[in-house]
NUFIDREN-846017 format. One line per 5 residues: number of its first residue (from 1); for each residue x, y, z of C-alpha. Coordinates in nm, 4 decimals. Layout:
BEGIN
NUM	X Y Z ~ ...
This chain:
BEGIN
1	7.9534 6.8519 4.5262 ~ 7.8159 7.0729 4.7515 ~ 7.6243 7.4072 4.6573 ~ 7.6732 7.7415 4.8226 ~ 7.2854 7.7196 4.9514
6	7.3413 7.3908 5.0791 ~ 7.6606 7.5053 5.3098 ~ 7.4376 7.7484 5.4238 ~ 7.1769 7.5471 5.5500 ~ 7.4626 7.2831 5.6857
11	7.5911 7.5611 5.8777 ~ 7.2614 7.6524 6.0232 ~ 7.2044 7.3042 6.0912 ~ 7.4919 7.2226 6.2794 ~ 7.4024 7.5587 6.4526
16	7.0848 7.4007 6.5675 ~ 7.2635 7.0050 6.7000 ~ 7.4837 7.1802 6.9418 ~ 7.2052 7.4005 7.0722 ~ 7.0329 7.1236 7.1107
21	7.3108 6.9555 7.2805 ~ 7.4993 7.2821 7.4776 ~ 7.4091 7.0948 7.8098 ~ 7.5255 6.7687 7.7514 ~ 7.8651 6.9276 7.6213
26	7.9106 7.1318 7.9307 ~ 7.8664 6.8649 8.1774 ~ 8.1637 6.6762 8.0416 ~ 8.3212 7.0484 8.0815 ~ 8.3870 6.9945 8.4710
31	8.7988 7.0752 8.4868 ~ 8.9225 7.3165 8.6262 ~ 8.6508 7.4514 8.7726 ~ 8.3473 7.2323 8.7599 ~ 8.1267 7.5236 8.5848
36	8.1085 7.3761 8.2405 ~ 8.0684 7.6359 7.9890 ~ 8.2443 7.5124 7.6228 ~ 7.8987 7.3815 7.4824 ~ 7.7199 7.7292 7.5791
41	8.0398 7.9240 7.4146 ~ 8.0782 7.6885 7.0786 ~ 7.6697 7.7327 7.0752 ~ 7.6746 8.1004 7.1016 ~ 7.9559 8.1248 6.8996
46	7.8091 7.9230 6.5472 ~ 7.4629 8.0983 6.6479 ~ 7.6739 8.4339 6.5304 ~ 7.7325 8.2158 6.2173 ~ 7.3517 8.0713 6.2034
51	7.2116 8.4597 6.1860 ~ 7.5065 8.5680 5.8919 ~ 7.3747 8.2710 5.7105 ~ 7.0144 8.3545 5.7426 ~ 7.0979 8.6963 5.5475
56	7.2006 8.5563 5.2355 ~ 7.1098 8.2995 4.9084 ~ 7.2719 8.2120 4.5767 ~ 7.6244 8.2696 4.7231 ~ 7.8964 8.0574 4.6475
61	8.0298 7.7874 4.8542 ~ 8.3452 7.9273 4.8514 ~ 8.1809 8.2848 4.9572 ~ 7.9417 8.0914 5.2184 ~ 8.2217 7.9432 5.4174
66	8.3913 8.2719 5.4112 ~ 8.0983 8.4885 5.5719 ~ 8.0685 8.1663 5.8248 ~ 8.3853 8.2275 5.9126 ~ 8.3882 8.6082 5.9676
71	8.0798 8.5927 6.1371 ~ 8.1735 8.3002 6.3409 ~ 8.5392 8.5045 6.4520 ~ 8.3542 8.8479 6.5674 ~ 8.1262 8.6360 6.7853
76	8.3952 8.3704 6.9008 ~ 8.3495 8.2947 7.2815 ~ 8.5905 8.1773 7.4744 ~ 8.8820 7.9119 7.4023 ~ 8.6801 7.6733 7.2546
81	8.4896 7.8926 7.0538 ~ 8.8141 8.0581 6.9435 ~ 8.9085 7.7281 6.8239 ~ 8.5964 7.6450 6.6521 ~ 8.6313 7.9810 6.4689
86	8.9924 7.9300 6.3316 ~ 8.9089 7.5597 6.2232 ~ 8.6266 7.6999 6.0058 ~ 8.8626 7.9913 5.8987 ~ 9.0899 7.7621 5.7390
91	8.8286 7.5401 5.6269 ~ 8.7099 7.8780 5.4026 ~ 9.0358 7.9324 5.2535 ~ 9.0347 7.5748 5.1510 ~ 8.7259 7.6363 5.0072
96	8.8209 7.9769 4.8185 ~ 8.7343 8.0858 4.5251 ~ 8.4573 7.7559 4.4743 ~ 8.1172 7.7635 4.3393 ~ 8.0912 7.4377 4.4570
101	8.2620 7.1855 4.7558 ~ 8.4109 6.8997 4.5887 ~ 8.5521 6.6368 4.8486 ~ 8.9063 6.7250 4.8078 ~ 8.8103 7.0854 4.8780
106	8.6791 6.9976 5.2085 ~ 8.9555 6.7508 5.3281 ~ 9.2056 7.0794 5.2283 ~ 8.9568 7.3097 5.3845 ~ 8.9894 7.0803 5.7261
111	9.3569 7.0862 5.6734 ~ 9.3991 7.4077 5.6714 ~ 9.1057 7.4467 5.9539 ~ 9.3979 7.2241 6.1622 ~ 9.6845 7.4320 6.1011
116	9.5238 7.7839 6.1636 ~ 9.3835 7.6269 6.4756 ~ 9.7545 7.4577 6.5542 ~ 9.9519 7.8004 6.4790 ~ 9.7208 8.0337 6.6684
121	9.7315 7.8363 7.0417 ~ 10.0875 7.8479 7.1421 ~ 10.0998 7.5761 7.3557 ~ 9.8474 7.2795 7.2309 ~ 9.7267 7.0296 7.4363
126	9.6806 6.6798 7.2849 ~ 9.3452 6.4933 7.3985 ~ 9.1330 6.8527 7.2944 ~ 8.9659 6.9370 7.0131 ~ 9.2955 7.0056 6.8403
131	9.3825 6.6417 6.8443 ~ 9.0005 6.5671 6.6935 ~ 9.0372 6.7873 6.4417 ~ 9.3646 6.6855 6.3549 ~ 9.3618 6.3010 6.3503
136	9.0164 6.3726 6.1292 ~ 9.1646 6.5522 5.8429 ~ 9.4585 6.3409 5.8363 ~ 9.2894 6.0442 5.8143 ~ 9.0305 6.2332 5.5503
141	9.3511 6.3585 5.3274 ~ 9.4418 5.9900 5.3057 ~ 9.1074 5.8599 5.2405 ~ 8.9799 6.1094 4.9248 ~ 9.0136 6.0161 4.5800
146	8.9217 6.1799 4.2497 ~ 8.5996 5.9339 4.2863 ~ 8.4857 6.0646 4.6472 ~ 8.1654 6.2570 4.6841 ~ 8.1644 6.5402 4.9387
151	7.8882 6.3559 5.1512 ~ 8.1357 6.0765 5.1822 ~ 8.4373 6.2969 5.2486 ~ 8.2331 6.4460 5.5433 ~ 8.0709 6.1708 5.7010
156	8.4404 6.0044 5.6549 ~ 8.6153 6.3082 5.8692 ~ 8.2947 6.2376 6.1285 ~ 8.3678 5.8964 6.1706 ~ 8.7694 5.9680 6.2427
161	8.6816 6.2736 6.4472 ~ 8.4504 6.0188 6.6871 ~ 8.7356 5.7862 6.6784 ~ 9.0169 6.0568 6.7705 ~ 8.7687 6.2387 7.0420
166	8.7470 5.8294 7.2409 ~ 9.0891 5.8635 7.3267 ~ 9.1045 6.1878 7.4884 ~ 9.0724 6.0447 7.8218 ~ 9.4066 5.8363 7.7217
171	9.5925 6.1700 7.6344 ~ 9.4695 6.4230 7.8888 ~ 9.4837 6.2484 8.2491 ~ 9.2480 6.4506 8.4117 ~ 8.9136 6.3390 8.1283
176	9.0109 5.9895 8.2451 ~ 8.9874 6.0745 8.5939 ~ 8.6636 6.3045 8.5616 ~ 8.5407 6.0045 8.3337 ~ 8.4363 6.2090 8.0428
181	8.5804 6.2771 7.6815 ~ 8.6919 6.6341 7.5600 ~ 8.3992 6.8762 7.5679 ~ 8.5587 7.0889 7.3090 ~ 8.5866 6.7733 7.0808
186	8.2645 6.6938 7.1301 ~ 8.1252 6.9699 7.0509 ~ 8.2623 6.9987 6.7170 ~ 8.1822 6.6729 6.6164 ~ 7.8039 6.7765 6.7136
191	7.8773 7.0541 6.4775 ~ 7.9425 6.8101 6.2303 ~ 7.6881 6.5963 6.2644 ~ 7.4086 6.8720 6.2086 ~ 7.6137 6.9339 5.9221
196	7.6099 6.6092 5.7479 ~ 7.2420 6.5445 5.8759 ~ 7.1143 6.7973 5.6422 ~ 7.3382 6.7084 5.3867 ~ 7.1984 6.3393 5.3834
201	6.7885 6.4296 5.4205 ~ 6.8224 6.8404 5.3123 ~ 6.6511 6.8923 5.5939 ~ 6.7489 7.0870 5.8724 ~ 6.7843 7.0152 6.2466
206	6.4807 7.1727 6.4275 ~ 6.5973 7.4198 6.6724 ~ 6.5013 7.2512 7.0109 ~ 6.2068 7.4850 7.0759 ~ 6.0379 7.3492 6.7725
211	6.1092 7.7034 6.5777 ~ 6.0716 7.7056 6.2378 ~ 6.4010 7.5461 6.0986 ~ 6.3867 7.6516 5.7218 ~ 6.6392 7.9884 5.6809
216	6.4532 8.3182 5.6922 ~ 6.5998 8.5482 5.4229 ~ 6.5615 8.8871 5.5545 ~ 6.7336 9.2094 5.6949 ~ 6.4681 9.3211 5.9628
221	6.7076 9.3402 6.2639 ~ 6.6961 9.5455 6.5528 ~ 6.8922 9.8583 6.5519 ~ 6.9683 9.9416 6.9064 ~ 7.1467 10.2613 6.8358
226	6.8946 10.4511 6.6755 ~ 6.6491 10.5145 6.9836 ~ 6.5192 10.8932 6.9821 ~ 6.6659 11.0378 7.2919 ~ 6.5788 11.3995 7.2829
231	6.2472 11.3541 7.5267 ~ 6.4035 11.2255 7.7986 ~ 6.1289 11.1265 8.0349 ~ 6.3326 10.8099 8.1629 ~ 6.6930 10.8846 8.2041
236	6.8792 10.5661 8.1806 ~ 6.9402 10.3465 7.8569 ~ 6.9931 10.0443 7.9660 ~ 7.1057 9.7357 7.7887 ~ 7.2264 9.3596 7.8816
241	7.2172 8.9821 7.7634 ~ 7.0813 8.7267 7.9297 ~ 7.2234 8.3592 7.8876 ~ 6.8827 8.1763 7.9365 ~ 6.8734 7.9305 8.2076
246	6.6762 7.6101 8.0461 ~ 6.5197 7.5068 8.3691 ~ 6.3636 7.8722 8.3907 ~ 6.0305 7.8226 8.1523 ~ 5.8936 8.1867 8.1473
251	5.7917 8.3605 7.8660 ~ 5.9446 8.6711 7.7156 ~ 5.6416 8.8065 7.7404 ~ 5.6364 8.8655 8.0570 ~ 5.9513 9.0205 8.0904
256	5.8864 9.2803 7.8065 ~ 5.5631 9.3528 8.0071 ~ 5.7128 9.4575 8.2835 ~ 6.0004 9.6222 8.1118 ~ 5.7009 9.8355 7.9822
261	5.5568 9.9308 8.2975 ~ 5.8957 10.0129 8.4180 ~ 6.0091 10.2207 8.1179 ~ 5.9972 10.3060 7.7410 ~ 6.1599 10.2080 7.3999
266	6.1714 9.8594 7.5361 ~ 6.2878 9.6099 7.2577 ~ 6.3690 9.2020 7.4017 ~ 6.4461 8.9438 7.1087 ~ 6.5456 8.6101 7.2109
271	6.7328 8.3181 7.0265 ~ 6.7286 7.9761 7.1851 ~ 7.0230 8.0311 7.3982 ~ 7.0069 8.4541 7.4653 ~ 6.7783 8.7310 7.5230
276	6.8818 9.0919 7.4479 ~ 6.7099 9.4130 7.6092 ~ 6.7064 9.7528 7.5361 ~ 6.5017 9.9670 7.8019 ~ 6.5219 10.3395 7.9100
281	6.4345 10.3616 8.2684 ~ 6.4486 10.5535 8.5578 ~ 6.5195 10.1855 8.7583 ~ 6.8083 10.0405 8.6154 ~ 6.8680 9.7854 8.8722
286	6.4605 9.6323 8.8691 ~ 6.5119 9.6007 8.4894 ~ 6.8079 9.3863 8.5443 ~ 6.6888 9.2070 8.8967 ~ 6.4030 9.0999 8.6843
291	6.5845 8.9258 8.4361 ~ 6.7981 8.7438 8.6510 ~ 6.4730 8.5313 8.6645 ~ 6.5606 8.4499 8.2966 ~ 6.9073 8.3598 8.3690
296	7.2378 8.4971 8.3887 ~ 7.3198 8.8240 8.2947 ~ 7.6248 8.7923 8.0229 ~ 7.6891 9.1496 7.8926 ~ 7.5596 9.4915 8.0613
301	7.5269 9.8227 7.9438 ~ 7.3558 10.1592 8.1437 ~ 7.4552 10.5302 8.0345 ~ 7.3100 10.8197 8.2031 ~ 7.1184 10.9785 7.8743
306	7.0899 11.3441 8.0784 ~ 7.4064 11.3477 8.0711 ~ 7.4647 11.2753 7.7438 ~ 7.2241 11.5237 7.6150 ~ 7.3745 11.8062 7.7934
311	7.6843 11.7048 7.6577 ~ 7.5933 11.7300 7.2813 ~ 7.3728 12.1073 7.3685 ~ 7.7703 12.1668 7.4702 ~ 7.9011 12.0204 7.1714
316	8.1545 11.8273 7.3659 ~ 7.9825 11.5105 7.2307 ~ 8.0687 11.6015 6.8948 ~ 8.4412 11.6261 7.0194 ~ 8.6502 11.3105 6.8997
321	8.8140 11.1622 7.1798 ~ 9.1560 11.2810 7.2821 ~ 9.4146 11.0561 7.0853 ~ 9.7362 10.9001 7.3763 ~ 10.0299 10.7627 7.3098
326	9.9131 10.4472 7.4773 ~ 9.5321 10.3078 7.5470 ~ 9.4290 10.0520 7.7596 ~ 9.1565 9.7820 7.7469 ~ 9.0676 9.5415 8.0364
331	8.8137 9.2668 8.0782 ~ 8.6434 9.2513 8.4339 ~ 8.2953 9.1788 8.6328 ~ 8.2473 9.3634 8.9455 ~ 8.1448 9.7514 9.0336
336	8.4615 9.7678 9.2540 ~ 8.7011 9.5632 9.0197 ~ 8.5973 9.8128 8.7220 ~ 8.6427 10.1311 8.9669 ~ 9.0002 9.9738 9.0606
341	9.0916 9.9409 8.6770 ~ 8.9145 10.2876 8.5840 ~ 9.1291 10.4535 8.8627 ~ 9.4868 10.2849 8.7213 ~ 9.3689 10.4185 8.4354
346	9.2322 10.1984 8.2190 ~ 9.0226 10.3471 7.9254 ~ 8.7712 10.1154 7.8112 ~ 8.5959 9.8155 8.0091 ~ 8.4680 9.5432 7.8438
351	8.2167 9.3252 8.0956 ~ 8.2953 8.9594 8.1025 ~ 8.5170 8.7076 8.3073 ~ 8.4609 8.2993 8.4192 ~ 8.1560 8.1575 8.2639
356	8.0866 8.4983 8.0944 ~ 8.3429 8.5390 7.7970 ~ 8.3251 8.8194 7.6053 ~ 8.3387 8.7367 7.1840 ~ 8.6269 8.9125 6.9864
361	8.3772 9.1409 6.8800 ~ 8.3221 9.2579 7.2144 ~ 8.6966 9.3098 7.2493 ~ 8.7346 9.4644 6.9075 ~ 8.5163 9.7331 6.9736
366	8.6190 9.8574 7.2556 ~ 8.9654 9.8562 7.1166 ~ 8.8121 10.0905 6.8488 ~ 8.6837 10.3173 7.1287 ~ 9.0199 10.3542 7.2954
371	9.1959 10.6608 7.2573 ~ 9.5043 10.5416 7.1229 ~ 9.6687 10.4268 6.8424 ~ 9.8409 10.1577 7.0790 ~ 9.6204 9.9804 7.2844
376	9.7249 9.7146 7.5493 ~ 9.4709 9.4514 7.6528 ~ 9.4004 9.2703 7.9435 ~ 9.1947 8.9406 7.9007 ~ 9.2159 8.8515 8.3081
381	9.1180 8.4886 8.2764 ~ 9.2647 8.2561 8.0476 ~ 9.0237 8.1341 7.8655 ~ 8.9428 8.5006 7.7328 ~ 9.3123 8.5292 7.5843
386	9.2349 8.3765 7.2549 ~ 8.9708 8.5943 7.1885 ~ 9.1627 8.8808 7.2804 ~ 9.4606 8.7950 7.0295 ~ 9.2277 8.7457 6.7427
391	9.1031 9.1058 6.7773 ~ 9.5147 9.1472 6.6315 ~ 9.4098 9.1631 6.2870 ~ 9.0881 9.2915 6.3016 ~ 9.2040 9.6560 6.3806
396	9.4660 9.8846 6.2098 ~ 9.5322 9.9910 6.5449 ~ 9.8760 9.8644 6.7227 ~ 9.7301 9.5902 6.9637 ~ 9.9422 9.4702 7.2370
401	9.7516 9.1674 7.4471 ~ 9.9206 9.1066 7.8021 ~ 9.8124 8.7676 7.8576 ~ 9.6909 8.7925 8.2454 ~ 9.5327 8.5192 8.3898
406	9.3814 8.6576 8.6577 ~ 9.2212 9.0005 8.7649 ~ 9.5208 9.0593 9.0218 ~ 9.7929 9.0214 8.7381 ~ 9.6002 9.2748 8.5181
411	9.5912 9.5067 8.8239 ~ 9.9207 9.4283 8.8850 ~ 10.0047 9.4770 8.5019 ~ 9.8977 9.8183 8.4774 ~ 10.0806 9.9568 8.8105
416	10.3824 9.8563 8.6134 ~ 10.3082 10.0925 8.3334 ~ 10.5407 10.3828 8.2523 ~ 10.4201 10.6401 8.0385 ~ 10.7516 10.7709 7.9751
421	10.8744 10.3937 7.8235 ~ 10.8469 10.2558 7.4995 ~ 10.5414 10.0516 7.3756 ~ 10.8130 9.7061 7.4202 ~ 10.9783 9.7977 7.7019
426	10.5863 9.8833 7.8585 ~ 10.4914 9.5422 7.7308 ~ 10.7885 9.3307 7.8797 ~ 10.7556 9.5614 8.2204 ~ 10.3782 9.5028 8.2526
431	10.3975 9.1455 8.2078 ~ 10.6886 9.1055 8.4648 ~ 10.4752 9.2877 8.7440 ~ 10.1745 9.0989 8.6564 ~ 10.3690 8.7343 8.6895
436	10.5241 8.8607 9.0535 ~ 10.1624 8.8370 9.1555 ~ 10.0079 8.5106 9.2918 ~ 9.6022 8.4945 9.2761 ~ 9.4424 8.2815 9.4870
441	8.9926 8.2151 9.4114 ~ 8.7158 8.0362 9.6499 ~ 8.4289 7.9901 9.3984 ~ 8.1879 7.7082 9.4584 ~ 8.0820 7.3518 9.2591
446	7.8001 7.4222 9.0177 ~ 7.7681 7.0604 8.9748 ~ 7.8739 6.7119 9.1250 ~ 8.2210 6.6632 8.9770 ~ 8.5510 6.4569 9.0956
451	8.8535 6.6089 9.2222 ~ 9.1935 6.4117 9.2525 ~ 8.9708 6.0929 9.3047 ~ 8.7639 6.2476 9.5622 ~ 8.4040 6.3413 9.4825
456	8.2674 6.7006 9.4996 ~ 7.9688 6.7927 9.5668 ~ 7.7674 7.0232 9.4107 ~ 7.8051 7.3526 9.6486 ~ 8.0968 7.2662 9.7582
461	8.3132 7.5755 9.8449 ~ 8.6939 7.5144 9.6003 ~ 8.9911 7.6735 9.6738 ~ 9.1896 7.7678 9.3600 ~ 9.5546 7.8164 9.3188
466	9.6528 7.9865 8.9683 ~ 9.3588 7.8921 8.8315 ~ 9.3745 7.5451 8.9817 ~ 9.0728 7.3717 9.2108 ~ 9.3401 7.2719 9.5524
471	9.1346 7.2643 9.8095 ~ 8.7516 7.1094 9.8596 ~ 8.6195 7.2453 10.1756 ~ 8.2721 7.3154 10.3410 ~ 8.3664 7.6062 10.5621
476	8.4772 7.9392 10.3937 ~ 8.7277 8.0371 10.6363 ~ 8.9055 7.6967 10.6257 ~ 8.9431 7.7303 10.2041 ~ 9.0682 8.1032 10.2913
481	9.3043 8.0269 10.5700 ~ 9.4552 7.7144 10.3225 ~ 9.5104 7.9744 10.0463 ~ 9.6748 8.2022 10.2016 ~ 9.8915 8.0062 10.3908
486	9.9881 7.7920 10.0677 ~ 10.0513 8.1494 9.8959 ~ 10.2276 8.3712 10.1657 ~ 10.6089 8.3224 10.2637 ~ 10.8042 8.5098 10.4697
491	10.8510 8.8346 10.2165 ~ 10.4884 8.8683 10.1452 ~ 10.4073 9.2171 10.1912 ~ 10.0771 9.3079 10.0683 ~ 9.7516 9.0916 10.0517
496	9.4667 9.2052 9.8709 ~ 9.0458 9.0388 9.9541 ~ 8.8423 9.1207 9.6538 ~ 8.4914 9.0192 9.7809 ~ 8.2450 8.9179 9.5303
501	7.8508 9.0251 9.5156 ~ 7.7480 8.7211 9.7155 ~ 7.9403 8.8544 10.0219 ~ 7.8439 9.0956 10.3465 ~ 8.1157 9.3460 10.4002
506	8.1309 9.2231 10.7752 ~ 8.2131 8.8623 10.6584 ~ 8.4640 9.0125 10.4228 ~ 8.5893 9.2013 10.7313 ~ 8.6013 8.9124 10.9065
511	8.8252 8.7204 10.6334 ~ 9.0632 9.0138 10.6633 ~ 9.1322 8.9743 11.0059 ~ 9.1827 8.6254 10.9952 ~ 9.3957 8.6705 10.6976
516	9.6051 8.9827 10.8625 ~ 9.6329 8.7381 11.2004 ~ 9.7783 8.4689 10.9897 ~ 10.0505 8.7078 10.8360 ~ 10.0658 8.9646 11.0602
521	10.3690 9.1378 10.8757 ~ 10.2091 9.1803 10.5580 ~ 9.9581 9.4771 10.5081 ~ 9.6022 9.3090 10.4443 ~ 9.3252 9.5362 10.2496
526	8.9240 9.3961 10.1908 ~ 8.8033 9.5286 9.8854 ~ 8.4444 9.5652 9.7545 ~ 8.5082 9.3947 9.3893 ~ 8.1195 9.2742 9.3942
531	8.2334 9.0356 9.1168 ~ 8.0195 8.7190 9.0309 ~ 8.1103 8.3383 9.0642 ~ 8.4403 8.3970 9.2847 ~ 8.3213 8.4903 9.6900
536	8.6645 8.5881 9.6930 ~ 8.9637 8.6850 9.4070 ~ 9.2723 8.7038 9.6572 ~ 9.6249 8.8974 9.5503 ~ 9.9756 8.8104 9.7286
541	10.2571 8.9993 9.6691
């Protein structure tokens, strides 16, 4: 059997193998886009998990998988992390109501892990982790007896789990052709495996830093809303995550130091895959061009703190929000793509898009801050849907997630709102104006990958239809000129250039002329979106 403590410290182990292991997870991560990012989400995403489990001893194991599991669904990252969260949410409510794990609990705890997992994705894709997960407790249903030990049962679900992920590439076309197995899959079963390595020695998996891998016990977080902001010498609070780059060796040290000479009320804590800030400064923009040196800057944050002063002296701060019939949430990157979606009206913005997924947490809240007891939500990119529909039941609130795709539908989406229609007939409108919309993306290769048997290289410039890498070029203009004309037909009337952070506004003007000479009946418009990743997020209607 196992014991509530020992869960807990499985938990944390398996927390520390796929840290451990986030880079060799994403490289097998290379379709559609080859910017591999599942091991960094299912990482980040147990790592929520990992720092619930750290607050707690003499629980239940029936009370342990449960906090896993909430934790583990309010920091759930992306699809795959998503996933991961909803097969440990079942694998709690097999386990519910135990003091201890006895084998047959976990093989129904897996079960039920399967069929939450199963029910929530509405389309699922065999050769994933589904499939893993799947052929795993199947096989471990038929395998437990009265006389199995837990240790067995789990090392038993491994083994099958291993054997299911080696014939992804058989199920799922494009693993075979990329070469890999399903990085999803894998990085589960790496899960696993730091699982059942501290159930076999009771040790855990060192954290690959060499931290201290016993649990802490202990409350002594930092509380980021209770900075003193009456003397307001610097005027803006400013707060972000970094997702560490490993090749980037410097010390936090040196970033808090200059933080300090920079500002006050610094505070940066760092796990082994993020650092969080909190600085008030008069330089917003040095405190986060600085930490690009760290890595990539996941989640941002800066409120003028004036402002907000002189709003509480005018008691306007103390004013709750004023309630409409309908709210609106949308996920986006970008100065100008946030402007665009403020000035449709959009009420709260939630930072995040490829390789930057927001958690359901994320989402949740700001569905919380939206003034309205309906609240429509626009993910943007696909792989930030799931997340979005979990934050369903974790709100009394009436939550209504459009699942866009891309920035243009959610643009699109919200010009097709009528205030004067029904929350269903809003829904079914919104969605109909966001599908009329084709989206077009040149991004570039992060990494050597294969594409339809031809080899990219890494830098490459890609050309993506609906989400889908089409063309492989070196020159810009060529992957521009073979989107558009793959998109536009003789109706198209309106063609929208969203240019990314990494562009000049003359090449951007450039691409608009080319674009308006190639359809010269259709109204082209460049627009400063300064998103990251995507050079350029293209709209054809």
């Amino acid at each position: 059997m196992i014991q509530g403590n020992q869960l807990r410290d499985m938990f944390i182990s398996g927390a520390h193998n796929i840290a451990n292991h986030k880079e060799e997870i994403n490289a097998l991560n290379v379709f559609p886009v080859p910017d591999g990012d599942t091991g960094t989400n299912m990482s980040m995403t147990i790592a929520s998990a990992e720092k619930e489990m750290a607050l707690h001893s003499d629980k239940s194991a029936g009370e342990i998988a449960s906090l896993a599991a909430s934790a583990l669904l309010k920091g759930a990252r992306g699809n795959s992390g998503v996933i991961l969260s909803l097969l440990f949410r079942g694998f709690a409510k097999g386990l519910e109501g135990c003091e201890n794990a006895t084998a047959r609990d976990i093989a129904a705890g897996f079960t039920k892990g399967v069929e939450a997992a199963y029910k929530a994705v509405m389309k699922p894709t065999e050769g994933t982790i589904l499939t893993v997960a799947r052929v795993a407790a199947e096989e471990t249903a038929k395998f437990v007896t009265p006389d199995t030990t837990a240790k067995e049962a789990l090392d038993y679900y491994i083994e099958k789990g291993k054997e299911a992920l080696d014939t992804t590439p058989k199920l799922l076309p494009v693993l075979a052709q990329a070469g890999v197995v399903d990085a999803g899959g894998k990085g589960f079963v790496t899960i696993l495996e730091g699982m059942a390595s501290y159930l076999a020695t009771g040790e855990i998996v060192p954290s690959a830093d060499g931290a201290e891998a016993a649990p802490v016990i202990t409350t002594d977080f930092a509380d980021f809303d209770k900075f003193d902001t009456d003397d307001i010498t610097f005027a803006y609070c400013t707060e972000y995550i970094v997702q560490k780059d490993t090749e980037k060796r410097k010390r936090l040290s040196a970033l808090r130091a200059y933080l300090e000479s920079i500002g006050d009320c610094v505070v940066a804590v760092e796990d082994d895959e993020i650092i969080k800030v909190h600085v008030h400064t008069n330089h917003p923009g040095r405190a986060i061009e600085e930490a690009l040196g760290y890595g990539m800057i996941a989640t941002l944050k800066v409120e003028n703190m004036k402002l907000q002063h002189e709003a509480k002296i005018s008691d306007q701060a103390e004013k709750p929000k004023e309630n409409k019939p309908f709210a609106f949430v949308s996920v986006c990157a970008g100065d100008g793509i946030t402007e665009v979606f403020r000035d449709l009206g959009v009420d709260e913005i939630v930072g995040g898009g490829q390789t930057m997924n927001p958690s359901t947490e994320d989402i949740s809240a700001a569905v919380e801050a939206a003034p309205g007891d309906v609240v429509f939500v626009l993910p943007n990119n696909k792989n930030i849907i799931m997340s979005a529909q979990a934050c369903v039941e974790m709100t009394d609130k009436t939550v209504i997630v459009l699942p866009t795709r891309t920035i243009p539908q959610g643009i699109a989406a919200m010009i097709g709102f009528d205030p004067d229609a029904s929350a269903e007939d809003n829904e079914q409108a919104m969605l109909e104006s966001a599908l009329a919309v084709q989206t077009a993306h040149v991004t570039y290769a992060a990494r050597d990958s294969v594409f339809d048997d031809k080899k990219i290289k890494k830098g490459q410039l890609l050309g993506l239809l609906e989400n889908k890498v089409t063309f492989v070029e070196d020159d810009e203009n060529v992957v521009i000129e073979k989107l558009v004309t793959s998109l536009a037909t003789e109706d198209t009337s309106f063609i929208s250039l969203y240019w990314g952070e990494d562009v000049t506004e003359e090449d951007a003007n450039k691409a608009r002329d080319a674009v308006a000479a190639l359809v010269p009946d259709a109204e082209v418009v460049a627009v400063a979106g300064g998103q990251p990743v995507y050079h350029y997020i293209i709209s054809v209607e």
